[in-house]
N, C-alpha and C positions, 0 to 999 in steps of 0.2 A: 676341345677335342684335339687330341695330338700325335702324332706317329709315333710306338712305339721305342724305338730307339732314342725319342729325344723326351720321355720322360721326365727323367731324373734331372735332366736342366728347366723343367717349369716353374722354378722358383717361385720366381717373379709375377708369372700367373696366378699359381694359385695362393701367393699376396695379394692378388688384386680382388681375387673371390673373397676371400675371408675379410679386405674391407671394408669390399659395398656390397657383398651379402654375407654376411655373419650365419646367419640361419643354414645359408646350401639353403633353400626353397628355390634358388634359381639355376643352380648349376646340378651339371650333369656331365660327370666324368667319362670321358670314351676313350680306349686306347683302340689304334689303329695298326693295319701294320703286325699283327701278330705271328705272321709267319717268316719274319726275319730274326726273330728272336733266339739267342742263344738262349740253352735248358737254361744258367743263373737267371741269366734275366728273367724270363719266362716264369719262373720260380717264383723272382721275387714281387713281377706283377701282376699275378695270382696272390700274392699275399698281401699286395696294394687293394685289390677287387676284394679281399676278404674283410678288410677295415683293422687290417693285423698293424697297420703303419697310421700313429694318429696324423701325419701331415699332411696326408691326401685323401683322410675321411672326410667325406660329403655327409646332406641330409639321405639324400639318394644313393643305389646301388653304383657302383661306377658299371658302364657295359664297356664290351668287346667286339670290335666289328673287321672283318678280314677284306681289303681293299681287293679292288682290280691291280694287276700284276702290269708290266708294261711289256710281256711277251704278245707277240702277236694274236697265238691260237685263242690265248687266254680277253684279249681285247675284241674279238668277233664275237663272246658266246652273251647269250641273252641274258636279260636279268635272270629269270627261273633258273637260268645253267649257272647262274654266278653263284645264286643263292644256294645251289645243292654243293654245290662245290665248296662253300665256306660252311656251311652247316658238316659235312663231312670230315676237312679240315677242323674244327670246333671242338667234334663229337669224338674224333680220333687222338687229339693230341694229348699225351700222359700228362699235361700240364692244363691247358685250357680245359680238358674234360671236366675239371673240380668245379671251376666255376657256375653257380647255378643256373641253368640253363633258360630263366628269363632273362638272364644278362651276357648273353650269348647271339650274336648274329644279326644282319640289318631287319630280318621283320620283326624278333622282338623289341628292337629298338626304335622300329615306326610306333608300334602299341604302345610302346611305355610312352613318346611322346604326345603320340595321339591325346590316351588318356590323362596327362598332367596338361594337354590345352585346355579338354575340354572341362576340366574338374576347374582349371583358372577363369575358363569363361562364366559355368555354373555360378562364382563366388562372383564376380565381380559386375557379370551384365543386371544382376538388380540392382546393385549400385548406381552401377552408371543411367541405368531407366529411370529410377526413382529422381537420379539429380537434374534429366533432360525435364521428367514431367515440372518439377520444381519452376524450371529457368522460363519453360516452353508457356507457362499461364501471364506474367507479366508482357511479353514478347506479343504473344493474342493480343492482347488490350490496348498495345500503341498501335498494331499495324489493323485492330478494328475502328480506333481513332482516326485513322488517318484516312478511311475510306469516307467517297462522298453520295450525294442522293441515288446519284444515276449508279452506284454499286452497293442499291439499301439492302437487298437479299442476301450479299456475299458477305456485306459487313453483318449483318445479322447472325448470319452464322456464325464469324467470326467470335463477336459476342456471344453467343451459345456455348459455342469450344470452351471460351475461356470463363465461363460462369461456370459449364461441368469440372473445367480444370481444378475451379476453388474447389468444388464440390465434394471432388477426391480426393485434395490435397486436406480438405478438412475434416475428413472422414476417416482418411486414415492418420493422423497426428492425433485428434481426438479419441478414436479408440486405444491409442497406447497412452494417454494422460497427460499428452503435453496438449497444453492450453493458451493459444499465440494470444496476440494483439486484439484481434478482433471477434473475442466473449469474453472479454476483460470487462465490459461494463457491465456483465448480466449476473443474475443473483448467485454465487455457489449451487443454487438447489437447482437451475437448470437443466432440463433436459438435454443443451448442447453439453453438458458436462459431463459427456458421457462415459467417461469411466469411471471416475465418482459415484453414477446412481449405478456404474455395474457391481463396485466394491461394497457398495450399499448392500443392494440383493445378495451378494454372496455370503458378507457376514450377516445378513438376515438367514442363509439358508444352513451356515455351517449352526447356529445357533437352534434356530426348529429343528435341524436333526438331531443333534443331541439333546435336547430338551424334551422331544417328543419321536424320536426315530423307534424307541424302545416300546417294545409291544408291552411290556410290562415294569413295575420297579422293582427290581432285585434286590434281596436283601444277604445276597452272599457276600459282597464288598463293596464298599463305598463308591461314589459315582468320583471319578479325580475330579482337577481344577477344572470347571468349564467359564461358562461366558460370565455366569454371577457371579465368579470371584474378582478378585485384582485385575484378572484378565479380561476388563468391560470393553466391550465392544465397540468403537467409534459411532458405527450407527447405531442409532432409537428409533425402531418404527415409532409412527402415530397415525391410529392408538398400536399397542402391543400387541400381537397375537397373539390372539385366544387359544390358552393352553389346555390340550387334552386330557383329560384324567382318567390315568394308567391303575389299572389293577396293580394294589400293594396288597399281601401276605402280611397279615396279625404278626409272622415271626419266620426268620429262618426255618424252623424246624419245618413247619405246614407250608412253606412254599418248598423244602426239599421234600416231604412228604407228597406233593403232588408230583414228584419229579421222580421220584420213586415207584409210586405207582403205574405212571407214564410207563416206565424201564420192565416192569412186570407185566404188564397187558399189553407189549411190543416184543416180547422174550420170541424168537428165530431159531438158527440153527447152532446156536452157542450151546456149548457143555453146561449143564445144570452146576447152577453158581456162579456164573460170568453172563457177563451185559455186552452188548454189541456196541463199540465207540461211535458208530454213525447216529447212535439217538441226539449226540454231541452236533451232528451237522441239524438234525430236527429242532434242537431246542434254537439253533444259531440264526434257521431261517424262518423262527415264530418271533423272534427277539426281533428281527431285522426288517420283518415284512413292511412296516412303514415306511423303510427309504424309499421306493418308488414313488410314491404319490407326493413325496414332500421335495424328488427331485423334479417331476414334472411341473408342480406348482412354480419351480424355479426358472424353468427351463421359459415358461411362458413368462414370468418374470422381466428377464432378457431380453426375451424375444419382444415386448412391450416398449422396454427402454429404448429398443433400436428402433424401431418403428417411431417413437415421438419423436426421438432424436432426426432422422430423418423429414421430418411434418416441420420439424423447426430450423434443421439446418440449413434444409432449401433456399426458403426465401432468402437467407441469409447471403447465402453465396450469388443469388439472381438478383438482389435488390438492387435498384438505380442508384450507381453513388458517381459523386463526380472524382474527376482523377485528374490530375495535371496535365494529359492531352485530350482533353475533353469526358463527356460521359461512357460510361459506362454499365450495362444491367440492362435490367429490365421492369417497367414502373408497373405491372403487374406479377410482381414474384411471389404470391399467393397463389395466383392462379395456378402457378407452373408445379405446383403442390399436387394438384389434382389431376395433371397431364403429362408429371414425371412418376414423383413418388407412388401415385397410386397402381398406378398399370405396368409401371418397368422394375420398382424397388421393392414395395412390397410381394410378390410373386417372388422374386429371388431371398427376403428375408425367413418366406414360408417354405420354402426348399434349405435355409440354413436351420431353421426348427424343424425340420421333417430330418434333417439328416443327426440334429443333436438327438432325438428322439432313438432313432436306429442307433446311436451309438451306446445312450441309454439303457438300450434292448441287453447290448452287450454287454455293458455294468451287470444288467440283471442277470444276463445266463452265467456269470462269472460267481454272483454271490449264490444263483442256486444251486451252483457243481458242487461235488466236495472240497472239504473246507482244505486251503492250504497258507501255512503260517511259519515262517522262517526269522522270525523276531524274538529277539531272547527275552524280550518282554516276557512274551508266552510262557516259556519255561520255568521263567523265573516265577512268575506267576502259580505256575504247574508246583514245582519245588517248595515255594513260602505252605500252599496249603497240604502238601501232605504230610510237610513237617508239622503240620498243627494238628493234625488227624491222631496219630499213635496208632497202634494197635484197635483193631476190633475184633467180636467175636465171629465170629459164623453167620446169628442170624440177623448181624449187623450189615454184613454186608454192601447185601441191596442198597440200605438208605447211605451209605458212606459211598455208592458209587453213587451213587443218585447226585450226591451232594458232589463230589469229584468232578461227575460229568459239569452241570451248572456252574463250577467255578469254572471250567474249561471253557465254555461256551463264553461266559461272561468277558473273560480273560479274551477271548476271539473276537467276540463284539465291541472289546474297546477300541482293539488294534486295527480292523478292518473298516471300523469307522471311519475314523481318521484318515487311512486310504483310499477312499470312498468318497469322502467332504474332495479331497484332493483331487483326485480321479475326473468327478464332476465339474470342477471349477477347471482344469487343465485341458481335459479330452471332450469333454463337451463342451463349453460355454465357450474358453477361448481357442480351441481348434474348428471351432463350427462357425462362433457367433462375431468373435473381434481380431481373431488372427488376420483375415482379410477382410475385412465389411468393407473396405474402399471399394471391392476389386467388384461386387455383384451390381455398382453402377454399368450403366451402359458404354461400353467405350466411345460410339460414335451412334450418334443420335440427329438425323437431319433434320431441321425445322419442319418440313412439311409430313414429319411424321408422327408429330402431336399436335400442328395446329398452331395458330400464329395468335 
């Protein structure tokens, strides 16, 4: 920040911002002082505040702020009278007036600071949480060590604290896939490994939908690359899931044939010889009807692997182990299975499956709207088959839109799938089930309120 008239000599300064903050993320130009300003100058910084001059561009807007004056009258009048009086000055002057007026005057300039604290605290106070929780678990375990008989209730809790500490420190590193020190000796196929058996179910579920999502087999284009080609899946259920067996059409023709018919015995308020393109959203949401039930399958899935994970993690984190200032845990961490997990954990896992479920809902009301598709898949799509079409006659029509339509639909069912598998895996599973699973433990949990 610097009085206008000593601008043009900040050299030096704004050396020193460019290089220990290169970005500008920390700095924040103000010129003060604007009403000493000759019109040149005035001028020229208005075209400093415009980004017109690259040696005094920042990341940020530079602002403008008009001082108290050292006249008397002007030194008695209150903030509100200073503030109308430079907003006036501000609004009035042929030069300052250009400047965009959130960069104009001291209350946009508390805002603008306001909001770059508070947007710095938002980024940075989970940081700094996540690193106290980190430090705050070892720290428990020496000063629970170090208490003695006559303090066994305080030390207990102590122990408690810092057994939940593990609990959440392992809970959340294991749902992102990092896998420390201690489930290094336990099988891969673990339920503490639980992002593993989440990647498991997922490409088990992206697999059953394309396998079996489809109400029927089309035979207007080929199915592309799925899971049975080159692109094999990591995971192998055992055994495989039992695949459904889908209505297939003897031939293109008698499955457009049905498709046709369909288009005649649905005929609306169309001019005689034209078909309504919404029979195109009919066919898309017969084709589709299965993703529900194969996403719920999934959803409980998850919901299963958290829950064992949890039945397994426990004890983990409460077992009795010894530690260089003595013991630490607890030599029943079994138990605490059925007097934590059951009544505090699971309750909150059945509220992240009740809220995946609702989100689900959404999935659904989205694929039953009309259809909307902005992928040049589609078109290209669209394009290949009426180039293959040519000409028909008159009383071809019907069955050529019949068949149009079904390549349309199909061409939508592939693209919206794929969106779908996605959709699932991102906005259900890990916004519901592993973005936070640390976070639905209890934060503070007193001994005497599950029992000793």
């Amino acid at each position: 920040m610097r009085p206008m008239p000593m601008l043009t000599r900040n050299q030096p300064i704004l050396k020193l911002c460019k290089e220990h903050g290169p970005s500008g993320e920390h700095t924040l130009g103000v010129i003060t002082r604007p009403d000493v300003a000759e019109a040149a100058k005035a001028r020229n910084l208005v075209s400093v505040m415009q980004h017109e001059d690259k040696s005094f561009r920042f990341k940020y807007e530079w602002h403008v702020v008009r001082n108290r004056s050292s006249e008397p009258e002007e030194q008695s009048l209150s903030q509100d009278q200073r503030d109308d009086l430079e907003e006036r000055f501000l609004n009035g002057h042929p030069w300052w007036k250009q400047v965009d007026s959130g960069s104009r005057g001291i209350e946009k300039l508390r805002e603008r600071l306001r909001e770059r604290l508070f947007n710095k605290a938002k980024r940075e106070l989970p940081r700094l949480y996540s690193m106290l929780r980190d430090r705050l678990g070892p720290l428990e375990e020496q000063l629970a060590a170090l208490g003695g008989d006559e303090m066994q209730e305080g030390r207990l809790q102590s122990m408690w604290d810092a057994a939940m500490n593990r609990l959440y420190n392992d809970a959340r590193v294991h749902s992102r896939g990092k896998y420390v020190s201690n489930i290094n000796d336990l099988a891969p196929k673990d339920d503490l490994h639980l992002r593993s058996r989440v990647v498991d179910q997922s490409e088990a579920f992206r697999d059953k939908l394309i396998a079996d999502g489809r109400a029927w087999n089309t035979r207007i284009r080929p199915e592309p690359a799925g899971p049975d080609s080159d692109l094999v899946s990591v995971h192998k259920p055992n055994p495989p899931p039992v695949r459904t067996e889908k209505k297939t059409h003897d031939s293109l023709e008698a499955e457009v044939a049905e498709v046709t018919d369909m288009l005649k015995q649905s005929r609306g308020t169309e001019l005689p010889g034209f078909f309504s393109p919404e029979r195109i959203s009919q066919l898309f949401w017969r084709m589709s009807k299965g993703w529900e039930a194969i996403t719920k399958d999934h959803i409980e899935q998850i919901y299963l692997c958290c829950k064992l994970y949890f039945h397994d993690v426990t004890p983990e984190a409460f077992r009795h182990k010894a530690r260089s200032m003595g013991k630490s845990g607890f030599s029943k961490a079994r138990t605490i299975v059925e007097r934590l997990v059951v009544p505090y954990v699971v309750p909150e896992l059945d509220k992240c499956k009740r809220a995946a479920l609702d989100e689900l809902t959404e999935l659904e009301l989205d694929r039953e709207d009309f259809l909307i598709n902005a992928d040049y898949r589609f078109l290209k799509d669209c394009r290949n088959h009426r180039e293959s079409r040519g000409l028909v006659r008159g009383d071809e029509l019907a069955a050529d839109t019949g068949e149009t339509y079904l390549s349309a639909m199909w061409s939508h069912y592939l693209i919206q799938r794929n969106i779908y598998i996605q959709n699932v895996l991102q906005q259900v599973i890990e916004r519901h089930f592993l973005r936070n699973l640390a976070e639905i433990l209890p934060r503070r949990l007193a001994l005497n309120e599950i029992g000793h």
